[in-house]
C-alpha positions in Angstrom: -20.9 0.9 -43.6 -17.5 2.0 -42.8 -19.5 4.3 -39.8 -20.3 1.2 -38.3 -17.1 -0.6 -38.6 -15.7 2.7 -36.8 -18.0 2.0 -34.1 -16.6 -1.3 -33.2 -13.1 -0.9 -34.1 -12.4 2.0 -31.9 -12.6 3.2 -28.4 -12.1 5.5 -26.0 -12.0 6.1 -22.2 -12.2 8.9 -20.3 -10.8 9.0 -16.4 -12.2 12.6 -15.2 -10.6 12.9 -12.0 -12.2 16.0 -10.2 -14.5 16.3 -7.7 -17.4 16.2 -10.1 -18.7 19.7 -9.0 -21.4 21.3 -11.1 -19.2 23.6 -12.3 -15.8 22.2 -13.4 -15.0 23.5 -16.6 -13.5 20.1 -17.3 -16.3 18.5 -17.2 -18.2 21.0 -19.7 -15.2 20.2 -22.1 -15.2 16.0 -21.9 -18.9 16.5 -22.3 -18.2 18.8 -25.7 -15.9 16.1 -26.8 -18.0 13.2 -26.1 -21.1 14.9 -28.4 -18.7 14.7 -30.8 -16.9 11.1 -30.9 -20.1 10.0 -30.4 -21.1 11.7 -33.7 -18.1 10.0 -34.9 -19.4 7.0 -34.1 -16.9 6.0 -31.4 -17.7 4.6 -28.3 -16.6 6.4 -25.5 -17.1 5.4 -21.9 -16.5 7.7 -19.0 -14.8 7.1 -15.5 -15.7 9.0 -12.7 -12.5 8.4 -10.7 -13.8 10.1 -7.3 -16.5 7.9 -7.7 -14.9 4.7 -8.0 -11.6 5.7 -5.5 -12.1 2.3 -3.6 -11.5 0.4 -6.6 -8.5 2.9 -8.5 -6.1 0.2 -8.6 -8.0 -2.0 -10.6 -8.9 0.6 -13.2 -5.9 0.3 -15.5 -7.2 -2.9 -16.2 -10.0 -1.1 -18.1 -7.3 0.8 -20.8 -7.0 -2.7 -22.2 -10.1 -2.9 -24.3 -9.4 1.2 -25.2 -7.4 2.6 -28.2 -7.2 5.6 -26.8 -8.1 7.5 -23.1 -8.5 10.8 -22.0 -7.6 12.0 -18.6 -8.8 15.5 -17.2 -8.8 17.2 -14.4 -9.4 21.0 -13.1 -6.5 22.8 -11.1 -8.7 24.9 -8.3 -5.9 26.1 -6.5 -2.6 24.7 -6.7 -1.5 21.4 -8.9 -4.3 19.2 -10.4 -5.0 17.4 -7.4 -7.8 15.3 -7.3 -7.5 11.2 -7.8 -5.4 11.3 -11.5 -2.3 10.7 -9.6 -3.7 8.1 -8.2 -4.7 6.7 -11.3 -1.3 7.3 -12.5 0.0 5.2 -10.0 -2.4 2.7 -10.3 -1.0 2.6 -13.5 2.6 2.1 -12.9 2.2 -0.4 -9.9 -0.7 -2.7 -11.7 -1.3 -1.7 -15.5 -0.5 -3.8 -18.5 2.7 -2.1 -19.6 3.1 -3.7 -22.9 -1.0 -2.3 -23.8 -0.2 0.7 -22.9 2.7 1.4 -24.8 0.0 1.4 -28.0 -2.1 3.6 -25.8 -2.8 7.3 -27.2 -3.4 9.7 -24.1 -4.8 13.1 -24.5 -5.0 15.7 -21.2 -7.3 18.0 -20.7 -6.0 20.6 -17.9 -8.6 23.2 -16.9 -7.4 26.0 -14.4 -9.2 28.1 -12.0 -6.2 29.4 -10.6 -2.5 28.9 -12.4 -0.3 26.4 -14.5 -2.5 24.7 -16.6 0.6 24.8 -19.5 2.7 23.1 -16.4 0.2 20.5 -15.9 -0.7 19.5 -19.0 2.4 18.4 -19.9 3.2 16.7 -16.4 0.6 14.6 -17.2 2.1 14.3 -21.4 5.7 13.2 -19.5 3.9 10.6 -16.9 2.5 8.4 -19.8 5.5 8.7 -22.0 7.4 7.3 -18.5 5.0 4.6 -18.5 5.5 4.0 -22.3 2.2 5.0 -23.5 2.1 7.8 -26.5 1.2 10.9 -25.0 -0.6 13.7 -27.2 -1.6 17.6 -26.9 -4.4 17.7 -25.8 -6.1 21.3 -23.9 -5.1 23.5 -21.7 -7.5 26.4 -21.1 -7.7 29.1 -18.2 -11.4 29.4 -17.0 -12.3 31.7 -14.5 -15.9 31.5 -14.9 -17.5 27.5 -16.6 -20.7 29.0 -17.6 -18.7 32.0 -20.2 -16.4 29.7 -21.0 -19.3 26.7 -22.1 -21.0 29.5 -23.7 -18.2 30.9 -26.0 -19.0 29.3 -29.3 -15.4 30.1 -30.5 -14.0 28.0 -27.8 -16.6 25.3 -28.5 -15.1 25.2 -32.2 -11.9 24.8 -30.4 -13.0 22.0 -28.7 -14.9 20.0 -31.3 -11.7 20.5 -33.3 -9.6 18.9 -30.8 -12.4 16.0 -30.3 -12.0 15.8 -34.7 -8.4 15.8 -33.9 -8.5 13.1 -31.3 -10.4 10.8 -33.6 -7.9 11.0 -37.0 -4.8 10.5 -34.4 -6.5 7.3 -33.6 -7.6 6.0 -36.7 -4.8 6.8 -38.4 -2.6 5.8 -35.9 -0.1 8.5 -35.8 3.2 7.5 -35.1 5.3 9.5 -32.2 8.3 10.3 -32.2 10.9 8.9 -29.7 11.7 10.7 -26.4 14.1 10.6 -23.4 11.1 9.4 -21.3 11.0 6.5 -22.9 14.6 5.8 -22.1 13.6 6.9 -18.0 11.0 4.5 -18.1 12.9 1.5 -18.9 15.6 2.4 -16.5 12.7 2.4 -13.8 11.5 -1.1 -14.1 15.2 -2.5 -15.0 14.8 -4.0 -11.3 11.1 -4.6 -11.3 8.7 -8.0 -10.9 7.7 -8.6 -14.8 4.4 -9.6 -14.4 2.0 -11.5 -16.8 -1.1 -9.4 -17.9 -3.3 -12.1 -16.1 -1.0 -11.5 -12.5 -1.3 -7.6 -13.0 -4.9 -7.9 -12.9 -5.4 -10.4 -10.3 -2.8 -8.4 -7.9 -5.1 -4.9 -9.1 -7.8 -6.7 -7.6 -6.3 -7.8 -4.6 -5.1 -4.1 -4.2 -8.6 -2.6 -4.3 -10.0 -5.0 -2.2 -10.2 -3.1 1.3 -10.2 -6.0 3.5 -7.1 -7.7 1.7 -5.4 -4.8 2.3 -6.0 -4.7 5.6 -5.0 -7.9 6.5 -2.0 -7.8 4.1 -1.1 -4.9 6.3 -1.8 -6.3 9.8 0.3 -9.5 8.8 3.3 -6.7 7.6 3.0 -5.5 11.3 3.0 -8.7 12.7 6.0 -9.8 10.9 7.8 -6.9 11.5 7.2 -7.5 15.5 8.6 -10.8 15.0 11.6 -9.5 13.4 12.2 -7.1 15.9 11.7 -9.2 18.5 14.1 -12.2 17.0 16.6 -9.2 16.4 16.6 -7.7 19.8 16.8 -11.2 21.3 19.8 -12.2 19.6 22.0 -9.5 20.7 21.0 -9.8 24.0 22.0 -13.7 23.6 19.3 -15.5 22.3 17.7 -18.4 25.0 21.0 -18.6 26.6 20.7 -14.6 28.1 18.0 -15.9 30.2 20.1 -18.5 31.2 23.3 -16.4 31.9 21.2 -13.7 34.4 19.4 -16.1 36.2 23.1 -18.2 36.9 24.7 -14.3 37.4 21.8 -13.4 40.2 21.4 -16.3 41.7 21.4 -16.0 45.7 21.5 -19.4 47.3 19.4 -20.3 49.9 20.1 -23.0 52.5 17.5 -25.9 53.6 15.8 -24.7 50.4 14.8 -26.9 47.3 12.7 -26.7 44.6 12.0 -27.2 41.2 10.0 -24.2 38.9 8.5 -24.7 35.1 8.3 -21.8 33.8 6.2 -22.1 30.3 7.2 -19.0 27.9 4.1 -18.9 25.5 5.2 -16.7 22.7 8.4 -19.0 22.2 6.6 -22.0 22.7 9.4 -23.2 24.8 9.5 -24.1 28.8 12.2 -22.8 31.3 13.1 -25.3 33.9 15.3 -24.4 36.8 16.4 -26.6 39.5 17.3 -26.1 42.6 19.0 -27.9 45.4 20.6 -26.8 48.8 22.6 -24.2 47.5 23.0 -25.6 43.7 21.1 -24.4 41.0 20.6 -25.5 37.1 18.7 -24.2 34.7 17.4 -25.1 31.1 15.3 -24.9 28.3 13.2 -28.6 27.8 10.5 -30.8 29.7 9.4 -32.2 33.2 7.0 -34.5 33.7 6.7 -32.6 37.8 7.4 -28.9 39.5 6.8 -27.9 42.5 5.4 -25.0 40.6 4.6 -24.3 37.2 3.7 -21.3 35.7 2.8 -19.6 32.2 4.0 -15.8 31.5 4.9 -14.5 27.9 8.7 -13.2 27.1 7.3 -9.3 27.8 7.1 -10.7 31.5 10.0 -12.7 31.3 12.3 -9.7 30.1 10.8 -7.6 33.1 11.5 -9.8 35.6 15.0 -10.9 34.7 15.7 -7.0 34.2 14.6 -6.0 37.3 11.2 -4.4 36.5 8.9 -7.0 37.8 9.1 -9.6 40.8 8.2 -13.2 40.1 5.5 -12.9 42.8 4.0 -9.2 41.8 3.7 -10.8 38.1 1.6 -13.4 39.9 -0.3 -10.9 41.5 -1.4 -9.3 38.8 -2.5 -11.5 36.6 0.1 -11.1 33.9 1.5 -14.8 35.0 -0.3 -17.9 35.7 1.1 -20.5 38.6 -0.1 -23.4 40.3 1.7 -24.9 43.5 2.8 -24.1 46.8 2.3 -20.9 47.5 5.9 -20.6 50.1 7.7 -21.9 46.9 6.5 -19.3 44.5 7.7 -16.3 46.8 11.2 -18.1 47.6 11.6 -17.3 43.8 12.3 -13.6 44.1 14.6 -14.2 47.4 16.6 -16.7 45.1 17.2 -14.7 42.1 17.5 -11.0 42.9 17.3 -8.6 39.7 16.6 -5.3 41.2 18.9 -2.8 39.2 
């Protein structure tokens, strides 16, 4: 009876975050250890993290329902690699901080090349940061899976450690204090608290390619506004168009007109006037031009800085107009902006 009470009163996760090649001694080792939770009547459930990569950020959100997780990994060449520090992050940017600081978490570093020791307790000093209770878990050198599975004194290793894992649990060990703990709240001093409910709605957002995405293509368009608002306030705001057309304006005699020119980006319409010899400009509405004409404040800059003539803009395409054809040329022999 108390078996089955065991059952339901404790679990565990694992996050394997190799590659999930055939031969990764970690996985022969969470396999050992799962044989025998399960024998303990726990119930373990196993995350394959390269297998759910698109969705990482929402799996903290599963430690919640978990007394307990594993998280192993293989080094093949240099540093554990992998998706765990992904996971890792995932954790810090979206888990439920206050489940797991009661969250036992037990590596398992395999090496097929060096620092398992190193590793290991990397990963022993990331959950303490996040305020979980980190515990020894295995470290092991393999340089062939197949000796290594088949070594029945390392197999009574394992299962001890698996025995191990369980009476931390159910016993609930208490850990001592460390620095990390002290780091840890010193990191998130200045951070968002969020509610349990927000962390996992905002996990979900994050894990959601298409959110993403968008999130990021309104970033970039926001940060071109900036920019843009920034670079036209130290060049003056409206009023430096108005200053360079009044600085190179050429008059002309027996000449008089009146251009709209409609700036689409700012939503705004340039009116200049001009009379015999006098000229005004101004931002605001006609009801009449003798031309009128669309462009966007790219063409605008170009023009009044000397790259672009009011009639080549036309030309091209990059400006609409409508009126008298005479009229819209008189515009570049009125204002001259060549550098």
């Amino acid at each position: 009876m108390l078996q089955e009470e065991r059952k339901y009163t404790m679990k565990i996760n694992i996050y394997y975050g190799g590659r999930g090649m055939i031969d990764d001694p970690a996985i022969a080792v969470i396999g050992r250890i799962t044989s025998v939770l399960d024998e303990l009547r726990v119930n373990v459930e196993r995350y394959d993290l390269h297998e759910l990569k698109s969705g990482i950020t929402a799996l903290p959100q599963t430690i919640n329902d978990a007394d307990a997780i594993i998280i192993a990994g293989t080094i093949e060449w240099y540093g554990i690699g992998g998706y765990i520090p992904s996971f890792l992050d995932a954790c810090w940017l979206y888990g439920d901080k206050a489940k797991i600081s009661e969250t036992y978490m037990f590596p398992i570093v395999m090496s097929k090349a060096y620092g398992e020791k190193e590793k290991h307790a990397e990963l022993m000093n990331a959950w303490e940061i996040l305020g979980g209770k980190s515990c020894t878990g295995i470290a092991a050198y393999v340089p062939e899976t197949m000796d290594f599975d088949m070594n029945d004194d390392y197999r009574q290793v394992i299962e001890k450690k698996a025995e191990e894992i369980y009476r931390t649990v159910s016993q609930k060990y208490v850990m001592l204090p460390t620095s990390n703990k002290v780091i840890k709240q010193n990191m998130v001093r200045d951070t968002i608290n969020l509610t349990p409910q927000e962390t996992e709605q905002l996990s979900k957002y994050a894990s959601n390619d298409d959110y993403v995405k968008k999130q990021k293509e309104d970033i970039e368009e926001l940060a071109g506004m900036f920019k843009s608002m920034l670079e036209e306030e130290e060049k003056g705001g409206d009023d430096y168009y108005l200053i360079e057309l009044k600085k190179h304006y050429i008059p002309q005699s027996d000449f008089k007109a009146t251009y709209l020119i409609k700036i689409n980006d700012k939503n705004k319409s340039l009116i200049i006037e001009i009379d015999n010899g006098n000229m005004n400009c101004y931002f605001g509405q006609i009801e009449q031009a003798d031309v009128i004409s669309k462009l966007s404040t790219n063409i605008l800059d170009d023009i009044v800085e000397g790259r672009m003539t009011f009639q080549r803009a036309f030309m091209q395409g990059v400006m609409t107009a409508k009126g008298n054809l005479r009229i819209i040329r008189m515009f570049d022999e009125n204002f001259i902006f060549s550098k």
